[in-house]
One Martini backbone bead per residue (centre of mass of N, CA, C, O) as a GRO file, in nm:
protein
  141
    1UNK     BB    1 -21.430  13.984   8.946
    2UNK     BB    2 -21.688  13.803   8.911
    3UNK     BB    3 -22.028  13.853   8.838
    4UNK     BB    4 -22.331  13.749   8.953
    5UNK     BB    5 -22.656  13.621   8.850
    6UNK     BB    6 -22.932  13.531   8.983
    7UNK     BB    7 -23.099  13.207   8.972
    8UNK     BB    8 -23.139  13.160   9.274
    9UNK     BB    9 -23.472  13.321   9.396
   10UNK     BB   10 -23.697  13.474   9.598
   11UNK     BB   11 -23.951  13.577   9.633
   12UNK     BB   12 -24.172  13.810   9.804
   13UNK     BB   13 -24.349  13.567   9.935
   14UNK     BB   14 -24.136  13.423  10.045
   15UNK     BB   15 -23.983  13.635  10.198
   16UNK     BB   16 -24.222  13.695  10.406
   17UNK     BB   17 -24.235  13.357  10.496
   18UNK     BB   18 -23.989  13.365  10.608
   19UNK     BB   19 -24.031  13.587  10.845
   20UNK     BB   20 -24.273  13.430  10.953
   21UNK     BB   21 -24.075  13.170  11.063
   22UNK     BB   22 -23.847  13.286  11.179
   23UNK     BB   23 -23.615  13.296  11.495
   24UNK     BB   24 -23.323  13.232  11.377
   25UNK     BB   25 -23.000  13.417  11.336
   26UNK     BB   26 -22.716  13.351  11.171
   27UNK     BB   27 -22.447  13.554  11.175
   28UNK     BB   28 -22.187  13.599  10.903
   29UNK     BB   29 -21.980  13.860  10.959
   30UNK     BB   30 -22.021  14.010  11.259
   31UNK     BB   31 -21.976  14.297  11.312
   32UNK     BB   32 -21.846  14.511  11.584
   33UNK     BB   33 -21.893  14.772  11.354
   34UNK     BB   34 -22.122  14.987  11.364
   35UNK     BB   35 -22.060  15.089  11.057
   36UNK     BB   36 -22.150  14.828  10.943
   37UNK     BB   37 -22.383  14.643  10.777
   38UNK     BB   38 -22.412  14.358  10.955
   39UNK     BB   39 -22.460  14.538  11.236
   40UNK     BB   40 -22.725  14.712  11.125
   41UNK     BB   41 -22.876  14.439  11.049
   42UNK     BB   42 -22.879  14.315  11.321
   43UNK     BB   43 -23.001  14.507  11.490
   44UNK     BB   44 -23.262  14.529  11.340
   45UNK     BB   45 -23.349  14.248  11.411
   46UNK     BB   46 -23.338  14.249  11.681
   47UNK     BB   47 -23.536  14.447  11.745
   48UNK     BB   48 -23.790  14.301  11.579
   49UNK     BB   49 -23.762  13.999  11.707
   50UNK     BB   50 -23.484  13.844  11.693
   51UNK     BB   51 -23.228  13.572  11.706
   52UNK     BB   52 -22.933  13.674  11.731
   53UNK     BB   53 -22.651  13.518  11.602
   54UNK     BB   54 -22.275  13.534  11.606
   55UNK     BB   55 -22.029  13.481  11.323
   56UNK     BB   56 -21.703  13.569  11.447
   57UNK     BB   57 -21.364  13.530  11.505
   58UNK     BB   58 -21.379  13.764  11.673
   59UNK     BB   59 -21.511  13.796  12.018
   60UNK     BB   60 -21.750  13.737  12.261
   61UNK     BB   61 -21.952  14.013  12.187
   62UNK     BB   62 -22.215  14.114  11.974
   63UNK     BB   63 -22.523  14.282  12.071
   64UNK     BB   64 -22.506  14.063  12.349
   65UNK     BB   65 -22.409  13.848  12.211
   66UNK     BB   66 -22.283  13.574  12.155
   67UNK     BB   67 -21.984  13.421  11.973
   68UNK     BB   68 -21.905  13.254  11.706
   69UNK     BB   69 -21.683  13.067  11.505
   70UNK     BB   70 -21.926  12.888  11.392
   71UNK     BB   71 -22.201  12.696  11.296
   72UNK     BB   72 -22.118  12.418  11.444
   73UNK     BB   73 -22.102  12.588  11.749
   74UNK     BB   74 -22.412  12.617  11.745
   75UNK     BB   75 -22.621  12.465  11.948
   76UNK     BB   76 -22.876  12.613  11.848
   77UNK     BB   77 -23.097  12.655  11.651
   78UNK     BB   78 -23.139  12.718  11.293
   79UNK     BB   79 -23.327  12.911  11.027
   80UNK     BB   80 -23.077  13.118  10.926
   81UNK     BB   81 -22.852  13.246  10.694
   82UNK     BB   82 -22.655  13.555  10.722
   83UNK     BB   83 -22.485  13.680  10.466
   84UNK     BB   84 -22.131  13.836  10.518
   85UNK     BB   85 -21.866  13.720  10.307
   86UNK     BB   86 -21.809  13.616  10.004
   87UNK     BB   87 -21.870  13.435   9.758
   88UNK     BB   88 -21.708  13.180   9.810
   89UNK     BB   89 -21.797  13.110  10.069
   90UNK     BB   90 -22.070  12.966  10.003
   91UNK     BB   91 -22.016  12.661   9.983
   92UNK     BB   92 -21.906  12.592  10.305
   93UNK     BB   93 -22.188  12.726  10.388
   94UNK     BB   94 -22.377  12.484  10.261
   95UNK     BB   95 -22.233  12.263  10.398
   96UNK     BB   96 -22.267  12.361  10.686
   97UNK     BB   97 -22.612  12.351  10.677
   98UNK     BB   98 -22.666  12.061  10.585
   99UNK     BB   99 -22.517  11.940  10.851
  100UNK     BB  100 -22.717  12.050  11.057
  101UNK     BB  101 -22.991  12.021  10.950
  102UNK     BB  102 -23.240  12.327  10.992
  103UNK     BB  103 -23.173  12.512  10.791
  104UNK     BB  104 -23.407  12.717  10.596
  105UNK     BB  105 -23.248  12.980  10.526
  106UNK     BB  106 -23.051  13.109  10.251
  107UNK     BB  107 -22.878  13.436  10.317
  108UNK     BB  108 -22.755  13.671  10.049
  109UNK     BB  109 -22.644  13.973  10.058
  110UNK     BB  110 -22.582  14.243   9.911
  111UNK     BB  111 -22.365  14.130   9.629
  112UNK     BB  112 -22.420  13.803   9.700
  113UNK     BB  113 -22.323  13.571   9.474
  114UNK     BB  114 -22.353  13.141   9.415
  115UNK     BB  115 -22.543  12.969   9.253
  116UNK     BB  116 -22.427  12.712   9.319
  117UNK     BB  117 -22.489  12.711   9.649
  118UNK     BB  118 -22.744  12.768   9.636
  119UNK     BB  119 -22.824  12.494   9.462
  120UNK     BB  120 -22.760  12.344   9.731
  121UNK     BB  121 -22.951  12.469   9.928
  122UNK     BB  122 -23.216  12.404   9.743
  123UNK     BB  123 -23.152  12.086   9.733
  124UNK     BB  124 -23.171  12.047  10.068
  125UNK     BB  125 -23.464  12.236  10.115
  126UNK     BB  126 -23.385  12.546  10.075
  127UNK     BB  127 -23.430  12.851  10.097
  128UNK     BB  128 -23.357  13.144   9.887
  129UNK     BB  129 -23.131  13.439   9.904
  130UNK     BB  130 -23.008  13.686   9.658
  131UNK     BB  131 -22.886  14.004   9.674
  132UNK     BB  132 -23.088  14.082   9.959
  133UNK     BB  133 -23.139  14.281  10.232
  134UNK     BB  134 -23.305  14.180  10.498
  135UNK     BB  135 -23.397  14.466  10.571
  136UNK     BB  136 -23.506  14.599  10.371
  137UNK     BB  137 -23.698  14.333  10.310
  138UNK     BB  138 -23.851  14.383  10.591
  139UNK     BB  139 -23.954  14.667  10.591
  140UNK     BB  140 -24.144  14.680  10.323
  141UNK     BB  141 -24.380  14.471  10.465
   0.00000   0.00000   0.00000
């Protein structure tokens, strides 16, 4: 597997201002284990007060939210996309936030860069971070 460098990414004031307007995280890769970092980071959002949305091939509740099997299948607005999938996946996932044209803010989680995907999506408009962990730089603040 191929290493990316973000070339495209938000800095720390950018990323400050995305937490302070986002109010809607779709988790992508939301697993049901506890023990998995997508969970854990997801719990975490929960608790500070984000409306965590989970989407995840089965399941039908995780952290007590309904589980969507994508992101187009989501009826409510969605602020952020918060990824934990395979760096590959990232451009249907870039594809799929443009078409739904809400989405602010497209946030690939630590170790997971797509250059290409980050600047469709920062072409249509969407906030960028790659390989940086959403928990982590919400504590940080």
């Amino acid at each position: 597997m191929e290493c990316e460098f973000p070339t495209v990414n938000s800095n720390k004031q950018e990323i400050k201002e995305i937490f302070d307007s986002v109010k809607t995280i779709a988790v992508l890769g939301l697993s049901p284990d506890a023990s998995k970092d997508s969970h854990k980071v997801a719990k975490y959002l929960k608790e500070v007060g984000y409306k965590i949305v989970p989407v995840y091939p089965k399941e039908d509740e995780i952290l007590g939210e309904k589980v969507y099997r994508s992101l187009a299948d989501i009826p409510d607005k969605v602020d952020m996309v918060n990824i934990f999938r395979k760096p590959a996946a990232l451009d249907p996932i870039a594809d799929a936030c443009i078409e739904r044209g809400d989405v602010k803010v497209f946030w690939s989680q630590k170790g997971i860069v797509n250059n290409e995907a980050a600047m469709k999506a920062e072409n249509a408009g969407m906030k960028v971070v790659q390989n940086h962990c959403s928990m982590v730089e919400h504590r940080s603040l």
